[in-house]
Each structure stands twice: as C-alpha cells, then as structure tokens.
ZAKOLBA-459286 format. One record per residue: residue number from 1; x, y, z of N, C-alpha, C in turn; residue in one letter. Coordinates in steps of 0.02 Angstrom, whole numbers, plus 32768, in hexadecimal, padded with zeros to 4 digits. Layout:
residues N
    i    nX    nY    nZ   caX   caY   caZ    cX    cY    cZ  aa
  NUM     X     Y     Z     X     Y     Z     X     Y     Z   A
...
END
This chain:
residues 147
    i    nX    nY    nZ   caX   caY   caZ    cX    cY    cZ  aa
    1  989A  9653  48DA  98A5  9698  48ED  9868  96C1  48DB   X
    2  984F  96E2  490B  9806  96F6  4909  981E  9753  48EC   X
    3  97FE  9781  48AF  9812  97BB  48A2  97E0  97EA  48CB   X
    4  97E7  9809  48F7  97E6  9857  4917  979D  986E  48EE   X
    5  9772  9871  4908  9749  98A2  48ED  9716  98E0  4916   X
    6  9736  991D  4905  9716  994B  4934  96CA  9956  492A   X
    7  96B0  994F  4964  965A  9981  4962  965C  99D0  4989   X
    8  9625  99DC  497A  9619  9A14  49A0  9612  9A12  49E2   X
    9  95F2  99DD  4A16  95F2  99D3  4A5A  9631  99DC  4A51   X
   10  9681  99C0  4A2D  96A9  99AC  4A68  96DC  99F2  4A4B   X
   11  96C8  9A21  4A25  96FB  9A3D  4A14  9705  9A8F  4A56   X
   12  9747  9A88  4A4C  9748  9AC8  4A94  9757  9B17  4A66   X
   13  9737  9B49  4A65  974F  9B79  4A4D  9774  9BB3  4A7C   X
   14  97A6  9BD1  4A4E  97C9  9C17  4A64  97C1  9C4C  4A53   X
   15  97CF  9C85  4A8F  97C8  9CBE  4A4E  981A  9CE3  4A62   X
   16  9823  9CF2  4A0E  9870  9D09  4A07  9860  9D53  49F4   X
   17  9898  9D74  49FA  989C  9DC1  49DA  98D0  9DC0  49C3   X
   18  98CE  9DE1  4973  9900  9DEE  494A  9908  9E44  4933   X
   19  9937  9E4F  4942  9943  9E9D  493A  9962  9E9F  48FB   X
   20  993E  9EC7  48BE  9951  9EC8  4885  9984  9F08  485A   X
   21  99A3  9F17  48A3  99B2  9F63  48A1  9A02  9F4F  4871   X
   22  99EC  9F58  4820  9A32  9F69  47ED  9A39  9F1A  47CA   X
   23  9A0F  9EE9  47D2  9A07  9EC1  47AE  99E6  9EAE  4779   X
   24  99DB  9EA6  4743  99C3  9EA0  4706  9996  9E6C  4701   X
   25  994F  9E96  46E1  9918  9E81  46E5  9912  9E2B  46DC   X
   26  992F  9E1B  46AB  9931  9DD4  4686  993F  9DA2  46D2   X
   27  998D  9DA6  46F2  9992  9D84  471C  9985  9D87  4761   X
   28  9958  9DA6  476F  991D  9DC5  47B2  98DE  9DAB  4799   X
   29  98DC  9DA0  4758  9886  9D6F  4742  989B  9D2B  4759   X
   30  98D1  9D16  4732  98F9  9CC6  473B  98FC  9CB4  4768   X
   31  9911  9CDD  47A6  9913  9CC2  47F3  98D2  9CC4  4816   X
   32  98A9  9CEF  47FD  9870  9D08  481F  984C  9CAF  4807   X
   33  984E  9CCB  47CE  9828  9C74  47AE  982F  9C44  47C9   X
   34  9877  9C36  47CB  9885  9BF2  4803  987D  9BF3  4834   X
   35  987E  9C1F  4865  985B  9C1D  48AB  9812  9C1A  4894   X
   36  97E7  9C28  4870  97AA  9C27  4878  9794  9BE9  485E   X
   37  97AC  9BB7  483D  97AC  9B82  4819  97CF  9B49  484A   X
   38  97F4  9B66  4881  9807  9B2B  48A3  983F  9AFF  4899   X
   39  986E  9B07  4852  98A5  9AEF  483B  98D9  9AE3  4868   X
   40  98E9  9B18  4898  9928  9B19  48CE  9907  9AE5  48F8   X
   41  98EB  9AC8  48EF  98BA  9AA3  4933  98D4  9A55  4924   X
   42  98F5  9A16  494C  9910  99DC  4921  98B6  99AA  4918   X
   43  9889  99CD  493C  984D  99A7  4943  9829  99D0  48EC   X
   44  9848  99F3  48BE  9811  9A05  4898  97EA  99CE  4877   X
   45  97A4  99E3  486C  9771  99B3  4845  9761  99F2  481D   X
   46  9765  99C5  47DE  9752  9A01  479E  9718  9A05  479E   X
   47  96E4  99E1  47A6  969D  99EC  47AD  9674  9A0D  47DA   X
   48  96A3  9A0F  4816  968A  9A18  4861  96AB  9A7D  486D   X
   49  967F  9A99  489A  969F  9AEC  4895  96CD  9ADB  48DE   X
   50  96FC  9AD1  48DB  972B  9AB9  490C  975D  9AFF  491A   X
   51  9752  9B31  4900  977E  9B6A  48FF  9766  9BA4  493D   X
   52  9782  9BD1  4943  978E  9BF0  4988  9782  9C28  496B   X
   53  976C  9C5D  4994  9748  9CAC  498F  978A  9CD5  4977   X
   54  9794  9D00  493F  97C9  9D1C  494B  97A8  9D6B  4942   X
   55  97DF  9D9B  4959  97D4  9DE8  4971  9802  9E02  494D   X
   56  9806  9E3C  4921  9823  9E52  48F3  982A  9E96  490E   X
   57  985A  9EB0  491A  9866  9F0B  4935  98A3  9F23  4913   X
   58  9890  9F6E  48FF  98C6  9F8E  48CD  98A6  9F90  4898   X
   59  9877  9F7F  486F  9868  9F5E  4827  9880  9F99  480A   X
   60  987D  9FDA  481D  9874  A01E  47F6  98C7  A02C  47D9   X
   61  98F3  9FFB  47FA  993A  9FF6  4803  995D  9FC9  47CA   X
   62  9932  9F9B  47B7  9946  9F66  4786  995B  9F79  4741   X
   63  9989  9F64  4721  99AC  9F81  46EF  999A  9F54  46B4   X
   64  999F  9F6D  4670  99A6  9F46  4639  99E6  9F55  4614   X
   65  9A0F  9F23  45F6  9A4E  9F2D  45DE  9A50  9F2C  458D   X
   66  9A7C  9F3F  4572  9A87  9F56  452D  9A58  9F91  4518   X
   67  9A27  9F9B  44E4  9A0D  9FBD  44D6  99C2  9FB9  44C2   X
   68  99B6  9F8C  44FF  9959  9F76  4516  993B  9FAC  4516   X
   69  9966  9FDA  4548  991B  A001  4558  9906  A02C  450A   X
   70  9937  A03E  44DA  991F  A056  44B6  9902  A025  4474   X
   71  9910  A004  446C  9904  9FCB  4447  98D2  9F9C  4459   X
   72  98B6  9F95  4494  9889  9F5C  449C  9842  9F79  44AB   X
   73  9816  9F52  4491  97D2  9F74  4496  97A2  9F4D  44B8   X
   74  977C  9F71  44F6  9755  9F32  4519  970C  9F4A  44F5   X
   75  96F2  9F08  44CF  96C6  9F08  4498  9683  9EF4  44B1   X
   76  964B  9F17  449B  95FE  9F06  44B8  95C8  9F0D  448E   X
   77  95A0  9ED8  4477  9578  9EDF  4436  9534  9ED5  4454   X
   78  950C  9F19  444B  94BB  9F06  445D  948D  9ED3  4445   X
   79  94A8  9EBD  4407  9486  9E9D  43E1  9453  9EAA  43A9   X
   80  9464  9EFD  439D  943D  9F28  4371  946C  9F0F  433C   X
   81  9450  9F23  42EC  9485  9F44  42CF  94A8  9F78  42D9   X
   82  94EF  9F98  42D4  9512  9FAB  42E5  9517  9FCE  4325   X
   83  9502  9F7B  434C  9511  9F99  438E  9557  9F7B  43CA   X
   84  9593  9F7B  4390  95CB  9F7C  43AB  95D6  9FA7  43DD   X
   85  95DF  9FAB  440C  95FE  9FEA  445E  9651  9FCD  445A   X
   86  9681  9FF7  4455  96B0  9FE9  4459  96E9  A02A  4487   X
   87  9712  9FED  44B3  971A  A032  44F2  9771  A023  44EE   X
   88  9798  A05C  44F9  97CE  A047  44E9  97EB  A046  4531   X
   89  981A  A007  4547  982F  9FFA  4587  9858  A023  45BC   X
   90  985E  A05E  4590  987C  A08E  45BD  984E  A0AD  45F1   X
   91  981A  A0C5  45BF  97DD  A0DB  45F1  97B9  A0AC  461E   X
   92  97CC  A067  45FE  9796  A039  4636  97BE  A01C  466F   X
   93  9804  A030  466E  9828  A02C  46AA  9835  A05A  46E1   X
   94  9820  A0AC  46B4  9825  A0D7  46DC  97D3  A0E5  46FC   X
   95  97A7  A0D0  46D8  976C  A0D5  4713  974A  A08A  4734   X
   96  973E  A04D  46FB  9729  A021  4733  9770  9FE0  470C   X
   97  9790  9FF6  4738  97D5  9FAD  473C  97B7  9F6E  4751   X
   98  978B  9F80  47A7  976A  9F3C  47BD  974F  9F08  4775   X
   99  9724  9F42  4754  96EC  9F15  471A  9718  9EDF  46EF   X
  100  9765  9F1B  46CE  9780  9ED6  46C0  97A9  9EAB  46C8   X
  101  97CD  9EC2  46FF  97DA  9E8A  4732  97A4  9E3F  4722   X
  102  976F  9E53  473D  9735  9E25  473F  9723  9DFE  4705   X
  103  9727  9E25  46C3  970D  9E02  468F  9752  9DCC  466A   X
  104  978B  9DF6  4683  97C9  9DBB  467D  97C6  9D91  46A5   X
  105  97BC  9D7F  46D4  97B6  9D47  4711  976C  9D18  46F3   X
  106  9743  9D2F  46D8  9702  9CFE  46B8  9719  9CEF  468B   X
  107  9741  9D03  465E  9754  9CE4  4625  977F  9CAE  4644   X
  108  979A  9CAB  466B  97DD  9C6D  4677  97A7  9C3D  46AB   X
  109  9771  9C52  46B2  9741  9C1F  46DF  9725  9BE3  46B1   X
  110  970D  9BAF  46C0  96D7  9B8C  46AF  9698  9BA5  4684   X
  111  969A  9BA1  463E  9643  9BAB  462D  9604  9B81  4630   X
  112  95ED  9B8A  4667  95C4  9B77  4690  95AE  9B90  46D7   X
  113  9578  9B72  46DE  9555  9B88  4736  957C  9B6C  4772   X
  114  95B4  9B5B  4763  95EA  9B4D  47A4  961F  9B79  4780   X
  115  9629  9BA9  4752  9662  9BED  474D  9644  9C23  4759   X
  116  95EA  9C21  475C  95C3  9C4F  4762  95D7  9C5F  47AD   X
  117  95C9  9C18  47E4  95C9  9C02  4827  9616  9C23  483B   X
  118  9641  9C0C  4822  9682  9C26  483E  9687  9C79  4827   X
  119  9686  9C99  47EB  967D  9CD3  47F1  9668  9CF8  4830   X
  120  9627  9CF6  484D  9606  9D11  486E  963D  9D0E  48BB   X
  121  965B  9CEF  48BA  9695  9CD9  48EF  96D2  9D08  48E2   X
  122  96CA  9D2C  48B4  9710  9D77  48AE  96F4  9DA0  48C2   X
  123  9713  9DD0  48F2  96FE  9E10  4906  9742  9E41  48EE   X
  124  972D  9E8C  48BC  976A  9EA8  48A5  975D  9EDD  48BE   X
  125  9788  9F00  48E2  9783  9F47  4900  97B3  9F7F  48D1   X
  126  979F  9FC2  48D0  97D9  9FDF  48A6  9810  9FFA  48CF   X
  127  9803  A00C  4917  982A  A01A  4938  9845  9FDB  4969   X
  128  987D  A010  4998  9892  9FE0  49D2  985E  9FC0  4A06   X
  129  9825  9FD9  4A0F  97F8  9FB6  4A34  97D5  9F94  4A1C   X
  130  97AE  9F5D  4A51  9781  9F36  4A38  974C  9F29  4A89   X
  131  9716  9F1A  4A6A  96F0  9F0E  4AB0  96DB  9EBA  4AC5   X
  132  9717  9EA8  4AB7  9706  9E5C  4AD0  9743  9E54  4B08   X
  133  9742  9E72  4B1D  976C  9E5B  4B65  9749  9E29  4B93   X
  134  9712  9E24  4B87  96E6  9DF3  4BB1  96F5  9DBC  4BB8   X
  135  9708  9D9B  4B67  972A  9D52  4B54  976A  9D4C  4B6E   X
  136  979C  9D79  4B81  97CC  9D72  4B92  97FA  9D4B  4B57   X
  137  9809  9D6A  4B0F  9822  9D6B  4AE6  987B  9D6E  4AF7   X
  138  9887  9D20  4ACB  98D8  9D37  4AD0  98FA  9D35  4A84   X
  139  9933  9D7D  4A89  995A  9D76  4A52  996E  9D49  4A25   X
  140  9969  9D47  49F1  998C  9D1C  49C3  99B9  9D46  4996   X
  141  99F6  9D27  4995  9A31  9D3F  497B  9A3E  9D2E  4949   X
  142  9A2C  9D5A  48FB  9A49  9D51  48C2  9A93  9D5D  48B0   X
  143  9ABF  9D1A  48A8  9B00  9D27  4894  9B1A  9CF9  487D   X
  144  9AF2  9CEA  4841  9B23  9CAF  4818  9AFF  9C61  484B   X
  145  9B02  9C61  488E  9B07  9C0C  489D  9AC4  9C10  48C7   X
  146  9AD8  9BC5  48F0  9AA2  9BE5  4936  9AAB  9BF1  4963   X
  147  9A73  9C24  498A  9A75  9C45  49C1  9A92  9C2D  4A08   X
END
C-alpha cells in the first residue's frame, strides 16, 4: 500500500470567504488556520502548503467573550529597556481588529517559512467588502461541522 504524498505541482487551490460578523476572535483564527493549512483537505501533507486562499470580511464585527477585552493585553517590546508597549484589546479591536485577527491566525500557523508562505494567503477586510471578486470566492460556513 503506497502512502499519498502531496506536492506543489499537484495541489489545487481555493479561495473561500468567511464572514466574521458576531463570531469570536479565537474560533475565526481556528478555522481561518485550517483552511490556510489545508487540514479540511483528505490530501493534507504537513510539509507541503497544500491549503487554499482564505478572505476574511466583518473583522471590525468579531467579538471577544468573558472579560478579554478588558483584561487582555496585546503586548510589544522594542527591545530597549523598558520598552514594554502594551495595548489593551478593547482599543485594538475597536481600531485595527484585522491586525489581530491576523496575529491570532500566525500564532496557530507553522513556525517557519511555509506559516510565513500560508499567512500571506489570508486576506482580512474590516468591512462587508472585499476586492477579490476576481477569484470568484466561495462561502464557507462556520457551524460546528462541514460546509
């Protein structure tokens, strides 16, 4: 029995759109991740970027539950002495949501130059539009199963 192994010639990509309008940041990274990682795919190769373009709209919409926004701090060190930057998540949802949208979705990526590679494969919009109609993007439906 010979095991499956994907390359890049043979892999086919998609592009999906996920509307994030009232879903919570954590599980809009998780799905985003796995579409971009290729997991839903029965051909994944962990080595290989086998994952599909995904489109993120609403971000400005995305919610955090319990008492994140006041409690959680998105943290940034220049590398000075005391050059802690520390931003509290209320404000960084009310002006750039996309950013951390984004920096939750790299954390659940690969560390390495193939999570670098799939990153670059999320596009996050804050509103309902997006300008990739070109690809002809289809929905993906977050609800518990699959689409």
């Amino acid at each position: 029995m010979n095991t499956y192994m994907a390359n890049p010639a043979t892999v086919e990509k998609k592009w999906y759109v996920i509307n994030a309008d009232g879903m919570a940041l954590g599980r809009c990274a998780a799905e985003v991740a796995k579409l971009l990682r290729g997991k839903h795919k029965a051909t994944f190769t962990p080595h290989v970027d086998c994952g599909d373009y995904v489109i993120v709209i609403n971000s400005d919409k995305l919610v955090l539950t319990g008492k994140k926004l006041e409690q959680k701090y998105f943290k940034r060190y220049s590398g000075y002495q005391s050059g802690l930057k520390l931003t509290q998540y209320s404000k960084m949802m009310n002006e750039k949501s996309d950013v951390a949208l984004m920096r939750a979705v790299k954390g659940m990526l690969p560390k390495n130059s193939l999570g670098r590679t799939m990153l670059t494969h999320c596009h996050i919009f804050k509103g309902a539009e997006h300008n990739m109609e070109a690809q002809k993007p289809v929905e993906w439906k977050i609800d518990g199963g699959n689409n």
